[in-house]
TILUMPA-982991 format. One line per 10 residues: number of its first residue (from 0); their letters; for each residue x, y, z of C-alpha. Coordinates in steps of 0.25 Angstrom, whole numbers, plus 5000, padded with zeros to 4 digits. Each point is the difference from the previous one (the first is absolute). Layout:
REM residues N
NUM> A> X Y Z; ...
***
This chain:
REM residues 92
0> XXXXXXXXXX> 4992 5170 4710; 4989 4991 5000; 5008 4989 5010; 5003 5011 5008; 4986 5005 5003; 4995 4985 5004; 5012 4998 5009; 4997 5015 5007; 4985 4994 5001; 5006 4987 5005
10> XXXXXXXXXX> 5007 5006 5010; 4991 5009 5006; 4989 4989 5000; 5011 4991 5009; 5001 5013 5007; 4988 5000 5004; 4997 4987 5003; 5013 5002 5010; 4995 5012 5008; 4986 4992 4999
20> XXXXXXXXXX> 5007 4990 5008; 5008 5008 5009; 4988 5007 5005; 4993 4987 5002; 5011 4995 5008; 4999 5013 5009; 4986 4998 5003; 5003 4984 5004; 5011 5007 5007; 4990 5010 5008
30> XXXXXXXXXX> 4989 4989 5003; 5011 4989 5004; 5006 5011 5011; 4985 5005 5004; 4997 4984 5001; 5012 4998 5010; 4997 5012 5006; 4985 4994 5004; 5007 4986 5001; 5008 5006 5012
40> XXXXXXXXXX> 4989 5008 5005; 4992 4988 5001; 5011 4991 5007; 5001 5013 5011; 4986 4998 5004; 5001 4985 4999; 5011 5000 5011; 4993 5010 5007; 4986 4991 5002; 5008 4989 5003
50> XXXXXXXXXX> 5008 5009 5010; 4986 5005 5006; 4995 4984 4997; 5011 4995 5010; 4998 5009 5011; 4986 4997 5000; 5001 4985 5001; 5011 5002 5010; 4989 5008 5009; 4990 4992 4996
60> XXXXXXXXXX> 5007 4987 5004; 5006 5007 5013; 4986 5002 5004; 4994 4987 4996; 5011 4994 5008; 4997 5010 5012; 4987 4996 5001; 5001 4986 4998; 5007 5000 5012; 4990 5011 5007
70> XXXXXXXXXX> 4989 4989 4995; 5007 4989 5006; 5002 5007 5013; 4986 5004 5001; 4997 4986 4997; 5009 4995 5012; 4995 5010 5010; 4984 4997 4997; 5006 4985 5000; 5004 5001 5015
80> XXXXXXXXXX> 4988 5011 5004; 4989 4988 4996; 5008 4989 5007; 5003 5009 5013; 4986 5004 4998; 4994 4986 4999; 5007 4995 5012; 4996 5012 5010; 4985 4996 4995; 5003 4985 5002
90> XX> 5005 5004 5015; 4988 5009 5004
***
């Protein structure tokens, strides 16, 4: 009788330890999922600012180019004002 209580103890203590175990691996469980769950939320907004990143770079370069070449036309316009203006004073 003795064997058998140390056995019954024995087993109940692996008990234990088992569902000790299990519910450790349920809360690694629940953290892994709420970790990919931030993960994933994370990589949404990522693609989002790059999205918004892209567009605004897209604008900003349009308009960069835009008025480089409003720049070089003004440049050309006050180019030909002075040289046309230089000549009606050499002519007077």
């Amino acid at each position: 009788m003795y064997k058998v209580g140390e056995n019954t103890e024995a087993v109940n203590n692996c008990l234990k330890i088992s569902e000790d175990d299990r519910e450790d691996a349920r809360r690694t469980l629940e953290k892994l999922h709420h970790q990919g769950e931030q993960i994933t939320r994370t990589h949404m907004m990522n693609a989002d600012i790059e999205k918004d990143l892209s567009q605004s770079i897209g604008t900003y370069v349009g308009r960069t180019q835009i008025g480089h070449l409003q720049a070089q036309e003004i440049q050309r316009r006050n180019s030909n004002w002075t040289s046309t203006s230089s000549t009606s004073m050499q002519r007077q």
